[in-house]
C-alpha positions in Angstrom: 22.5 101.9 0.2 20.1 101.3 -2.9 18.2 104.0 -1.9 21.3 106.5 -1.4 22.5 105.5 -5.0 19.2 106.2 -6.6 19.5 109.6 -5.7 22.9 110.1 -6.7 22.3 108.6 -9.9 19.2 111.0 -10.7 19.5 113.9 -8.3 22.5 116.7 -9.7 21.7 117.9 -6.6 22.3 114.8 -4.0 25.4 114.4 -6.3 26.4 117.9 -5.5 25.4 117.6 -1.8 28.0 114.3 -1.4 30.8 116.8 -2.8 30.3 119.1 -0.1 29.9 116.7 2.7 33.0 115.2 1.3 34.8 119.0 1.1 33.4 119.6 4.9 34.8 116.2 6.2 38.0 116.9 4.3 38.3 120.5 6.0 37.6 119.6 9.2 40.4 116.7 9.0 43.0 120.2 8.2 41.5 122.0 10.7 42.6 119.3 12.9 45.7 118.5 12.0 46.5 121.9 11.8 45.9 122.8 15.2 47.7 119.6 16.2 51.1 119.5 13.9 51.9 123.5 14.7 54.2 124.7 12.0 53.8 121.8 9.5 53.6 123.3 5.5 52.2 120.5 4.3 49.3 120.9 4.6 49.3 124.0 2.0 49.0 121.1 -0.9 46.3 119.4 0.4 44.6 122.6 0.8 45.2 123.7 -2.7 43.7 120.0 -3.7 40.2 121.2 -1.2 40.4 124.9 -2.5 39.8 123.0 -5.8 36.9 121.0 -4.7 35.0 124.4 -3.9 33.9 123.9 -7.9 31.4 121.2 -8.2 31.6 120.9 -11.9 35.7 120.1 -11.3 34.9 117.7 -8.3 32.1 116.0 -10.7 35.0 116.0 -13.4 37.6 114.0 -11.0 35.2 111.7 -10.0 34.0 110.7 -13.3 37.7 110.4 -14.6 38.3 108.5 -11.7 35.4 105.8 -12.3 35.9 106.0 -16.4 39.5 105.0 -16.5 40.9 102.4 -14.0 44.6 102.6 -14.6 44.2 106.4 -13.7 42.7 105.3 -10.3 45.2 102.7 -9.5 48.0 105.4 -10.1 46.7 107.7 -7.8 46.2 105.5 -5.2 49.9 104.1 -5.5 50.7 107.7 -5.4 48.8 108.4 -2.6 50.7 105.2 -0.8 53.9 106.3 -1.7 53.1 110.0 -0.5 52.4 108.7 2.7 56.0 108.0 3.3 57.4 111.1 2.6 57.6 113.9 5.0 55.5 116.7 5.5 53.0 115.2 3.1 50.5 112.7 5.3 47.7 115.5 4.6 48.0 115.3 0.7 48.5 111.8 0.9 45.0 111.8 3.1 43.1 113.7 1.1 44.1 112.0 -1.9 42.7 108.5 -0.4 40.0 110.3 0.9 39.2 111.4 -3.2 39.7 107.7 -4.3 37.4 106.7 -1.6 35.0 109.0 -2.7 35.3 108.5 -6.4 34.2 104.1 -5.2 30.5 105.9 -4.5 29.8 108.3 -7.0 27.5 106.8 -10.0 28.9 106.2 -13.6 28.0 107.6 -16.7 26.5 104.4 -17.2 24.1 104.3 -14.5 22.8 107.9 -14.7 21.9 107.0 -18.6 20.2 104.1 -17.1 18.5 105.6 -14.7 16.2 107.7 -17.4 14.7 104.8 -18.2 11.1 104.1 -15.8 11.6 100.5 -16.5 15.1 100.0 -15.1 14.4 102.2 -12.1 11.5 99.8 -11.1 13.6 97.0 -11.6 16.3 98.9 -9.6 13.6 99.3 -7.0 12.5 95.8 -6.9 15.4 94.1 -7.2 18.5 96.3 -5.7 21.0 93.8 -6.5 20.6 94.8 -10.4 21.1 98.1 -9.2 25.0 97.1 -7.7 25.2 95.0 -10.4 25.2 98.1 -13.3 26.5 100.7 -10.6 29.7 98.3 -10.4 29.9 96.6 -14.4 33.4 94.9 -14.2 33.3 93.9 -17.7 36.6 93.2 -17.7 36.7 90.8 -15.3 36.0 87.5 -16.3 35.2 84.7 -13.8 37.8 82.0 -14.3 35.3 79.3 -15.9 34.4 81.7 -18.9 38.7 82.5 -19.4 39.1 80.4 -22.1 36.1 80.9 -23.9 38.0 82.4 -26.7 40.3 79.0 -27.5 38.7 77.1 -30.3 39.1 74.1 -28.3 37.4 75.1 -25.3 34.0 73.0 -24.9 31.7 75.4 -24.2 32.5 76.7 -27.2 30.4 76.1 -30.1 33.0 76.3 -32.8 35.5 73.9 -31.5 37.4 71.5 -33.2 38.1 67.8 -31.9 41.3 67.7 -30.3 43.6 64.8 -31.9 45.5 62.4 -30.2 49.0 64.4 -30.2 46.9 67.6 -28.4 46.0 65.2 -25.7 
């Protein structure tokens, strides 16, 4: 997998490449539900949303937005659950997750930047974990030992104060 992100995050091409395979997969998944579901116009949204990815530069857009703002993601996706139940619209609701899904692999801004740099992409070579560590930065989620670093009272934290007898 190292490998396959390393040429996402440096190849505009290999990036452009994923789109379409992703657009193919997407088609072929209408194709056959179409020919199985005779008569279902449904599948005209989810179309629309594939006619769309024919542009690369909107597809690149999407994903990015997707990855650069989280709260965006997690509406979609309850939006793509939620779609799922109603009728006629199991192909939007499909293509939708299949977006999200796709959006989990596609590098950050973050990680093309880094990848410029020789240095990191040696590093990234040697040691691939570094390379799932910055493709995946959760930088807002704190492990549960560092959560209280922030209280003045906390003992790892250099500042502290004693605590007196009534805090105890």
């Amino acid at each position: 997998m190292a490998v396959f992100y390393m040429a996402m995050a440096r190849s505009d091409k290999a990036r452009k490449l994923y789109a379409q395979i992703g657009l193919i997969c997407l088609l072929l998944f209408h194709y056959v539900y179409a020919c199985s579901h005779i008569g279902e116009f449904g599948i005209l949204l989810s179309t629309g949303v594939c006619a769309a990815m024919f542009s690369f530069k909107r597809t690149d857009n999407w994903f990015r937005k997707l990855l650069d703002c989280p709260r965006a993601f997690v509406i979609l996706a309850l939006a793509a659950v939620v779609i799922g139940f109603v009728p006629h619209l199991y192909t939007l609701s499909v293509t939708v997750a299949f977006l999200l899904l796709a959006a989990l692999f596609y590098p950050s801004v973050r990680v093309m930047s880094e990848c410029k740099d020789a240095e990191k992409r040696t590093e990234w070579v040697k040691h691939s974990q570094t390379l799932s560590e910055s493709y995946y930065d959760n930088h807002h989620a704190g492990l549960p030992h560092n959560a209280d670093n922030g209280n003045p009272a906390h003992p790892q934290n250099n500042n502290h104060q004693k605590q007196d007898d009534n805090e105890k």
